[in-house]
ZAMARGU-4260 file (C-alpha; in steps of 0.2 Angstrom, whole numbers, plus 5000, padded with zeros to 4 digits):
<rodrens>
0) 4800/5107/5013 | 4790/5107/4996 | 4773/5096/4996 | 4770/5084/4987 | 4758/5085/4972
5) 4742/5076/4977 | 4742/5086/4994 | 4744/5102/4982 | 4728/5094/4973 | 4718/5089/4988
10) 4722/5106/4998 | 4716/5117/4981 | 4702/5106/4980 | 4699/5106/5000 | 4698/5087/5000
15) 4699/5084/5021 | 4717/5075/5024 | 4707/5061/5031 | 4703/5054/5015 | 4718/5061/5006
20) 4732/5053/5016 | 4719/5039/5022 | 4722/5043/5040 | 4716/5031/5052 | 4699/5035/5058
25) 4695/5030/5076 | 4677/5034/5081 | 4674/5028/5100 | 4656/5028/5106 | 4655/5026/5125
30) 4668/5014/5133 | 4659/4998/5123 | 4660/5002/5104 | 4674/5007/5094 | 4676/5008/5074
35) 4693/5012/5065 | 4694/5014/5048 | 4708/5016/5036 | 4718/5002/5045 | 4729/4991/5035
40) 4730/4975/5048 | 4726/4965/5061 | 4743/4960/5070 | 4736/4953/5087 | 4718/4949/5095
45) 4713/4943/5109 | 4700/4946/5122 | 4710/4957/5131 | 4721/4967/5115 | 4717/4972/5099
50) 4733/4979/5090 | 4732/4986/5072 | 4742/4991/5060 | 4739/5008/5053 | 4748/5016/5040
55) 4757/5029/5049 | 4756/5021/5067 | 4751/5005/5075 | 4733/5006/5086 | 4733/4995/5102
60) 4717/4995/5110 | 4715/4985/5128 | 4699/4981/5137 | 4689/4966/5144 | 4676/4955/5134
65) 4687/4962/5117 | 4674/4957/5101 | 4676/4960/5083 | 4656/4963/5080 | 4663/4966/5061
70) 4677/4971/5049 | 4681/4971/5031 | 4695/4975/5022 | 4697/4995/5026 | 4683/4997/5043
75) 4684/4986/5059 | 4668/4988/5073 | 4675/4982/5091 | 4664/4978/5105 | 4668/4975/5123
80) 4673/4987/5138 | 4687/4999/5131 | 4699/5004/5143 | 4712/5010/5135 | 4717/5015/5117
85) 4734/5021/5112 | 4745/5025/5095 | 4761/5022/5094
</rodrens>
């Protein structure tokens, strides 16, 4: 299957496919901090779930004292304990 152009132009230019395809970032410190980035939407948050819409997958993460600390439109900071983070 042939490539499409701008991944023809990021790999020649050896631009990481994070930032080409704006993959969502997930960057977990410890079991109490969590930052995505490149996500497109919030679809369900509570204390207990935060479920995301990505732009190739949906981002559920579930945990106990769940806490937006802070987000804007493309990055999201959670806090809380983080038990468990799945892509589907």
């Amino acid at each position: 299957m042939r490539k499409p152009v701008y991944q023809k132009m990021a790999s020649a230019m050896e631009i990481p496919a994070d930032l080409s395809e704006r993959a969502v970032l997930v960057e977990l410190t410890g079991q109490e901090r969590l930052r995505v980035e490149n996500y497109l939407g919030i679809l369900e948050y509570t204390r207990e779930r935060l479920l995301l819409q990505c732009r190739s997958c949906r981002l559920e993460v579930c945990g106990q004292h769940l806490v937006v600390e802070s987000y804007a439109k493309e990055e999201l900071t959670l806090c809380g304990r983080i038990e468990h983070v799945h892509y589907f």
